[in-house]
N, C-alpha and C positions, 0 to 999 in steps of 0.2 A: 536117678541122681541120689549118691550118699549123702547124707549131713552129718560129718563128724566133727565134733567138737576140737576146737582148735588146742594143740600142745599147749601153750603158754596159760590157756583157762584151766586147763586142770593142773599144770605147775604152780599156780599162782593158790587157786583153793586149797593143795595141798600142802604149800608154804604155809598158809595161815595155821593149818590145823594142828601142822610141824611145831610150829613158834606157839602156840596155844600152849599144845600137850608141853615142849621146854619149859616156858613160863607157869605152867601148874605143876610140874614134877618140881620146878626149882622152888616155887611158895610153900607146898607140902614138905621138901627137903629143909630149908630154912626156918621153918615155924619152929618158936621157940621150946622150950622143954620147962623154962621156972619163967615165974614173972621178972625176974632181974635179967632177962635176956628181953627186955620190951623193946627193944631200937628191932633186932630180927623179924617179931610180931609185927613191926609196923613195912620194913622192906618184905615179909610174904603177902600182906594185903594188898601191896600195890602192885607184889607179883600176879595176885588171884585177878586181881581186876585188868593187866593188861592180856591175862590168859580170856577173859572174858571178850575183852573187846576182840582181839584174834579170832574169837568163836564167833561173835554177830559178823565178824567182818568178812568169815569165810563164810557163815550160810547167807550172805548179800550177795557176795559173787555168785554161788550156787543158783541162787533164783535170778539173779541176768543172766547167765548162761542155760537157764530153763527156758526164759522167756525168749531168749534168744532163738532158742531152735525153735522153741514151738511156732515163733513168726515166720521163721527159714520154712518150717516145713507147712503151713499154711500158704505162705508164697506157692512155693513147690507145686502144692495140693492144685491151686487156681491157676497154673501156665500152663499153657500146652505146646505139644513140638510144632517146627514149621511144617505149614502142606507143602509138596511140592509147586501149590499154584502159586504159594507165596513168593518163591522165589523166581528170579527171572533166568529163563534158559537164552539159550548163545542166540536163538532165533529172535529172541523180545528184544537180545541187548545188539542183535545187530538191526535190527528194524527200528529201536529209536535212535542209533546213528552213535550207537556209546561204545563200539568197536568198527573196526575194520580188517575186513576177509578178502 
């Protein structure tokens, strides 16, 4: 049995990282050049800091999606397939009366 991580977990981590690297390319772009540009100086810090949160908020995702498989494949690890005793053949299921021949 594969365990592969679902499309939309790795769209969504990659989103974040997306909207991070925007949000820091755009506070670095923006920062001012003199102090009589201080309104800019104050819209890059609150660019740096939404780039930040995008950053903790993609490596949150990253470690539920670690945690995630590593339980998937612990499960995995402790199941085992059916024997065939397990199952009932046409003789078991006609002798306790759950078919008709």
């Amino acid at each position: 049995m594969t365990l592969k991580t679902p499309i939309s977990s790795v769209l969504t981590v990659n989103g974040h990282f997306l909207q991070a690297f925007v949000l820091g390319a755009g506070a670095y772009w923006v920062w001012p050049s003199s102090p009589e540009w201080w309104g800019f100086g104050l819209l890059s810090i609150v660019l740096w800091f939404g780039a930040l949160s995008k950053t903790i908020e993609a490596l949150r995702a990253m470690v539920k999606i670690y945690g995630r498989e590593k339980e998937l494949a612990r499960l995995a690890a402790t199941s085992r397939a059916p024997d065939p005793s397990d199952l009932a053949d046409h003789n078991a299921l006609k002798n306790a009366g759950m078919i008709d021949d």
